[in-house]
N, C-alpha and C positions, 0 to 999 in steps of 0.2 A: 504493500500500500504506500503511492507516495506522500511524501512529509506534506503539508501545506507550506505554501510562499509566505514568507516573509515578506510584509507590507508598511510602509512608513508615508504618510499623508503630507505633503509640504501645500500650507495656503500663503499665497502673497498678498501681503496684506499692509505694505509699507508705503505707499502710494498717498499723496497728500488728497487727489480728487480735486485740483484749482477749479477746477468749474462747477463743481458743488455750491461754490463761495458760501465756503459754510466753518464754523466753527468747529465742527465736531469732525473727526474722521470721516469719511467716503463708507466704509466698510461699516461702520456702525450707526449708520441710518436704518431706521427700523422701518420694515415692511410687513405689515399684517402679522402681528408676530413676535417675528423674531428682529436681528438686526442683520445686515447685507452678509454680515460673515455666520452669523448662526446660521441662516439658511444652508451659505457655503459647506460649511462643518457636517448640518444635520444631511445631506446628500450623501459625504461619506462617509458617515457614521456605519452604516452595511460593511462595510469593508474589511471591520475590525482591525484597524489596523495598529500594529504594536507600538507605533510613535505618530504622533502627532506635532508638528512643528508649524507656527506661526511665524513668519515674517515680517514684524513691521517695523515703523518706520515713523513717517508722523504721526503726533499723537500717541507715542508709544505707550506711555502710561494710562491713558486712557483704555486702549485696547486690551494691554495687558490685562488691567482691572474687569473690563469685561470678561476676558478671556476665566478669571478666575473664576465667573458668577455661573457662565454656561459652561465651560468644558476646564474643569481645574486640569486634566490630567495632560493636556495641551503645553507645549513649549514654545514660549513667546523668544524671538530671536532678534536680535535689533539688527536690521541693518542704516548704521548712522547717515551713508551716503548712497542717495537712491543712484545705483551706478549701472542699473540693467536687472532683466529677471534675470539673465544667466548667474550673473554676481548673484544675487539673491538667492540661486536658488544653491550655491555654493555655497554660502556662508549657511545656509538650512542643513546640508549634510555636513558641514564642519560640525555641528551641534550633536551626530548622531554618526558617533566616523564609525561603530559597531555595525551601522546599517546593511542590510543586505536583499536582495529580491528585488523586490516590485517599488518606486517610490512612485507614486501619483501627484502629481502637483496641477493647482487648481487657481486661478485668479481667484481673488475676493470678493468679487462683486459680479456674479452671475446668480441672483438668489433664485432662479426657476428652474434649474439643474435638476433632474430627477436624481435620488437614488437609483433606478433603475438602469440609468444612464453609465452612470458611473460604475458600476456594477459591471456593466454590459462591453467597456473599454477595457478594464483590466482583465475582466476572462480573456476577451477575442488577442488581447498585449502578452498573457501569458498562456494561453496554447499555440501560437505564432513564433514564441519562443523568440519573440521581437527583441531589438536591442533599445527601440522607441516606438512608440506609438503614440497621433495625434489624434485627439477626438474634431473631425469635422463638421460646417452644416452649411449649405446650401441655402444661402438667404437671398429674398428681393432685391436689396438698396449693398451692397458689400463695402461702400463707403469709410474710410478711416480706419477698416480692417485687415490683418495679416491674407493674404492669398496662400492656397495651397496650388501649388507646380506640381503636375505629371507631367511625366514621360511619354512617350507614343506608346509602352503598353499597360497603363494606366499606374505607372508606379509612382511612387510619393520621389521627387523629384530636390524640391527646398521649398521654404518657408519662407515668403515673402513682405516684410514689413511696406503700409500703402505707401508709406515714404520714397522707400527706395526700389519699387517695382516697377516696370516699363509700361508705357502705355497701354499692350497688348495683357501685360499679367496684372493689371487696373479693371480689366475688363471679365477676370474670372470670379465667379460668383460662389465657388466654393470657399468658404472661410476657415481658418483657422479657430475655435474655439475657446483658445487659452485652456486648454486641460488635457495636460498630458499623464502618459505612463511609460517607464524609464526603467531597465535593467540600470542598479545601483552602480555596481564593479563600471561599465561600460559609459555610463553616465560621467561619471568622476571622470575616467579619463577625458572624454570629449570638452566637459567644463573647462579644464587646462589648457584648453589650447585654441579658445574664444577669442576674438577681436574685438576691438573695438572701430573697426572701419565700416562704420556707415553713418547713416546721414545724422543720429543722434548721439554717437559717439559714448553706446551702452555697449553693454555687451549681452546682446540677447539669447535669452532661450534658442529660440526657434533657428539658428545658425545649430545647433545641436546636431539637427537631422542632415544637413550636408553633411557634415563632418564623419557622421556614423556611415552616412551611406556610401561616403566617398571612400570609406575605407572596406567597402564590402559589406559593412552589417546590415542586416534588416532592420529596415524603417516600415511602417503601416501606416494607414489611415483608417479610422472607424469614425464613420457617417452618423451622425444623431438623429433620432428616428423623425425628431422636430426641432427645426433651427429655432423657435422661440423659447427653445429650454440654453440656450447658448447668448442669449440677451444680455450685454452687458450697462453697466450704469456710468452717464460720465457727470450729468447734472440730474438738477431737478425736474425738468420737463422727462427724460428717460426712467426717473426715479417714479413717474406716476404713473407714466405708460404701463413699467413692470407691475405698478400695484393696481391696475386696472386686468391686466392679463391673468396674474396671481388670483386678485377675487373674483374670474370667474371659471379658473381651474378650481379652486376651493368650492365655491356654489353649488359647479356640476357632478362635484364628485358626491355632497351632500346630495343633492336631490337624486340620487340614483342607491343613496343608500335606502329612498324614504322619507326624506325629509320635504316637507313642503317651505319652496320659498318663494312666496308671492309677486315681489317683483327683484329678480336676483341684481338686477342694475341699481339699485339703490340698497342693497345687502351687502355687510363687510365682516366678514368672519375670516379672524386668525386662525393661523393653524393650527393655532392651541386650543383650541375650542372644540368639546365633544357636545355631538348632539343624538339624542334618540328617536326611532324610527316616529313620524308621527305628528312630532314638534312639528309646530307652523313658526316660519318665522316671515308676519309682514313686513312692508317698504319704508323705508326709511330707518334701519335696524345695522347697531354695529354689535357684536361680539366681539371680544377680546378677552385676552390673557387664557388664564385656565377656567374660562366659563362652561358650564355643564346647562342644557336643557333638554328635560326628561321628554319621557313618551307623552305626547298627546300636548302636550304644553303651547300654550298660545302666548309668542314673545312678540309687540308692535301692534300698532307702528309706530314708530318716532321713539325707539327705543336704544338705551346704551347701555349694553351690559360688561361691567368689568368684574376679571375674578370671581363671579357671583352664581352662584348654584339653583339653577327654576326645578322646581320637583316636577314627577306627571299631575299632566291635570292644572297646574296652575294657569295665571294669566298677568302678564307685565303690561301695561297700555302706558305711551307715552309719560314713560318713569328714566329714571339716571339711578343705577346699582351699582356699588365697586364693595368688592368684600363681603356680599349680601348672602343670605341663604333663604331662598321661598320656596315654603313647603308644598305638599302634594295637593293641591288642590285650592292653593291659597288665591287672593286677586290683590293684585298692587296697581295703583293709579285710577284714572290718570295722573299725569305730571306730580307723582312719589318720587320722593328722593329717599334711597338706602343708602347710608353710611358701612363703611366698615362694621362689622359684629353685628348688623342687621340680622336677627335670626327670627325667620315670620313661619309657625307653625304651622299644620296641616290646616286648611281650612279658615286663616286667618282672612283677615283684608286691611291693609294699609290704603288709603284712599288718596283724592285730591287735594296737592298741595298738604302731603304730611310728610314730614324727614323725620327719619328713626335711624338713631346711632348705638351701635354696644347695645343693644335691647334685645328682649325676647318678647314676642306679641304670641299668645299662648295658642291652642286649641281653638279652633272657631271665635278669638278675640276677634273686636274690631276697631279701627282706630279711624273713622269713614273720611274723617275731612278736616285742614285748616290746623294741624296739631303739629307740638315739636315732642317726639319721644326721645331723650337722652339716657342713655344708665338706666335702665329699666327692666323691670321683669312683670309682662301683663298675664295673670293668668287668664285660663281656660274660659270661652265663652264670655271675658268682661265687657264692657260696654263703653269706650271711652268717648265722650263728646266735642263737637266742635271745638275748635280754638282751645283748645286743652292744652297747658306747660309743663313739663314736667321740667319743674327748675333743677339742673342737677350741677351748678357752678354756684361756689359760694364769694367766688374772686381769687379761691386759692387752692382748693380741692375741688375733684369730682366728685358727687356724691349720690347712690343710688335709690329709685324710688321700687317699692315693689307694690304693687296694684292685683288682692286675691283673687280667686275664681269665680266667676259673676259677680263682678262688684260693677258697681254704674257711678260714673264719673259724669255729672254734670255740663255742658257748652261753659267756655270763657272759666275754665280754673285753672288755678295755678297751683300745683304738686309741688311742694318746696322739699326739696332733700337735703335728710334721707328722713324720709318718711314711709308710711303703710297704711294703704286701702286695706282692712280685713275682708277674706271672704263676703260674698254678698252684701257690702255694705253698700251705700248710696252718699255721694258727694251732692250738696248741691250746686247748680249752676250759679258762675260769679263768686265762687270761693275761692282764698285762696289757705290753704290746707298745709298747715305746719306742724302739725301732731297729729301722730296714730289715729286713724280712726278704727273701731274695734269690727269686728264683725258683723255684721248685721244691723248695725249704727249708722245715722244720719248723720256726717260730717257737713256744718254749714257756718262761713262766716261773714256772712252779709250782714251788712249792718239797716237797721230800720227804715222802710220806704215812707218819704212825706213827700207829700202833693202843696205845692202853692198855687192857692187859689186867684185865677187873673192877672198871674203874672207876663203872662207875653202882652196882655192886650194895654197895662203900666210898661214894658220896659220895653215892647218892640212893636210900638203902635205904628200903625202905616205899611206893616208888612206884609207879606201871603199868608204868613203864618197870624197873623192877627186880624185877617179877614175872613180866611178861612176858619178858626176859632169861633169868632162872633156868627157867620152860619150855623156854625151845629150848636151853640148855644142856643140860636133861636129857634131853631128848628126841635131841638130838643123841649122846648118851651112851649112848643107848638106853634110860636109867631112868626108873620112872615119872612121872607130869610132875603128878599132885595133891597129893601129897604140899610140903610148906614153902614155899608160895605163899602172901603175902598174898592175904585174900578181899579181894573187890573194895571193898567199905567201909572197911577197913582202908587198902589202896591209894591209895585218892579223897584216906582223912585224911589218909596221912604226905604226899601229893603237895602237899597244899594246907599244911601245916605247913612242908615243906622252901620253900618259894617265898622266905622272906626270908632263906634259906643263902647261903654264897659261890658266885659264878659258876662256871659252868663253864669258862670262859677262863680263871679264877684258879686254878682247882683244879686242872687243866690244867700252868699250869705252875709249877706245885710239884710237881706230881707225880715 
């Protein structure tokens, strides 16, 4: 039985990206996902291979930093002066001189790579018993791209950067792909004896394949089954094209597993994103990170779910979740905000215009509308009412409110923590609540309603409100009601003259 190959992964990834004009590295712009080099990385991830070597270059610490978050087991390698892939990819095997077999090396910035691809180059590279092999693709526009040169009987011939290639070798529309595969022993030698004579005064990879071939070794080409898996990134307008491509390879592969997605052109799901058979996900709908939506689950529209878990059965409608978890059957929204530690149980419902943070909304709880939940634990079935606060900031602590099982919470209270609703008690509306209330106890601290008698028609004579007043007064009287009413012009004027008067609060209590 023979041994397996020994494989070692080189990405270059030293590349500053000037046309990016961006801050951040070229390679770690993120696309649905991941960042330009995760996607890199996760392609050959199949490959298993026994070293892994990053290249970069600017922004090295950056990268590296990433490097540690997704792939620790990855060897970041500096190259200080970006002097060619060939230098690059030499100073990659200086870091791994034990290397032997198979080295694959990948640009950093092709994030639509299949694994299958890459797969599919190093088999066809090592039963050829190749000394190189280029992965090629056959594109429309082959502009700004290396040419691949055959021979009259179709053999891989050299490697053409668009620089320095003739009119006629401008004209070939097979492309080089940036992703090779390289017997180690044979590689090394050819790196030794790289030029720098041509028009950029690198010293590139792709001179490799003369070199080998001139000396009699075998060179190959292997063809990609789709040149848009070969797409590379140089700015921002390329950067969106590929996340337009990407979201609808991701789309299609979902709706084929079962998934329904309503209008996929306005649908963006990462590839970290798992979904079950069944889930609808309507238009205007992003997914991201490690978000989960179960069987049958209705996500949108106008929805953004980050890191956040939809159980089956639930329903998200025009809501914002990051860190959330909605149970099996629960409904959130419209326009709900879930915080972090958001935990909404089977059958709950978070409504309109309510943000719930670090909370648990219980069992068939409901929180319907206009509420802020902080620090919270709502049990089973409770009731909470409009405009509800659950105060859980004292200026200096957080502090938690717990609300028991069918307890009912009154419209406009304020939950001061750390307080407790007991099982089935009753808050009343307009409290605000700063001691236990006991179980089955009416929590209320309103204070006494008084009426002033005739006070609009003394402090805001001439108004609507003090015309309309004097109708239902006389009407209530039973006397006629057109009679010593301001007309409506009149009304408009004194309304708009009294407005720099004393308040009503003020007038209130003098009264």
């Amino acid at each position: 039985m023979s041994q397996p190959h020994l494989r070692t992964v080189v990405v270059l990834a030293a590349g500053e990206g000037k046309r990016m004009k961006s801050a951040l590295p070229k390679v770690l712009h993120p696309l649905l996902g991941r960042t330009l080099l995760g996607h890199v990385l996760s392609a050959a991830a199949p490959l298993a291979a026994d070293r892994t070597v990053v290249v970069v270059g600017h922004g090295a610490d950056q990268v590296g930093a990433h490097l540690a978050e997704i792939a620790p087991d990855a060897t970041p390698v500096l190259q200080a002066e970006q002097l060619g892939t060939g230098h690059a990819v030499r100073i990659a095997l200086d870091a791994v001189p034990d290397a032997t077999g198979t080295v694959v090396v990948i640009n950093g910035d092709v994030p639509l790579l299949r694994p299958e691809t890459v797969s599919a180059l190093v088999q066809a590279h090592e039963q050829a018993g190749a000394a190189a092999t280029v992965l090629a693709a056959e594109v429309p526009d082959p502009t700004g791209l290396g040419r691949i040169v055959r021979d009259a009987d179709g053999r891989l011939e050299q490697i053409v950067e668009e620089r320095d290639a003739t009119s006629a070798q401008r004209a070939i529309r097979e492309i080089n792909a940036g992703i090779y595969a390289f017997d180690v022993p044979r590689l090394r030698d050819a790196l030794g004896k790289l030029s720098t004579d041509n028009d950029q005064g690198e010293e590139y990879l792709t001179d490799v394949f003369g070199l080998l071939g001139s000396a009699g070794e075998p060179v190959t080409v292997h063809v990609a089954a789709d040149h848009v898996e070969t797409l590379g990134c140089n700015d921002r307008v390329e950067l969106a094209a590929l996340r337009r491509l990407l979201r609808d390879r991701i789309n299609e592969a979902w709706m084929r597993t079962g998934v329904s997605l309503l209008d996929p052109e306005t649908t963006w799901i990462d590839v970290t994103v798992a979904l079950d058979r069944d889930a609808v996900i309507d238009q205007n709908t992003q997914l991201r990170g490690g978000t989960v939506v179960g069987t049958g689950a209705v996500v949108g529209p106008d929805v953004t779910l980050v890191d956040t878990v939809v159980g089956a059965g639930a329903t998200v409608l025009r809501s914002h979740a990051i860190g959330a978890e909605v149970g099996p059957g629960a409904s959130v929204g419209p326009y709900a905000y879930l915080r972090p530690e958001a935990r909404l149980a089977e059958k709950s419902k978070v409504g309109t215009f309510v943000e719930v943070k670090n909370s648990e909304v219980g069992p068939g709880a409901k929180v319907p509308h206009l509420s802020y939940v902080g620090d919270a634990t709502i049990g089973a079935k409770a009731n909470i009412g409009a405009a509800t606060i659950f105060v859980n900031y004292d200026g200096v602590n957080k502090n938690r409110t717990v609300v028991g099982e069918g307890a009912f919470v009154g419209c406009d209270t304020s939950l001061i923590a750390p307080v407790e609703v007991g099982a089935g008690a009753y808050v009343a509306a307009g409290s605000a609540i700063a001691q236990d209330v006991p179980p089955g106890a009416l929590g209320v601290t309103r204070a006494p309603q008084r009426n002033i008698e005739g006070w609009v028609a003394r402090k805001r004579p001439g108004t609507v409100s003090a015309a309309a007043a004097e109708r239902a007064l006389r009407a209530a009287e039973g006397a006629p009601v057109g009679g010593g009413a301001a007309s409506e012009g009149e009304a408009i004027h004194g309304e708009a003259e009294s407005v720099g008067g004393a308040s009503a609060a003020g007038d209130t209590a003098t009264e």
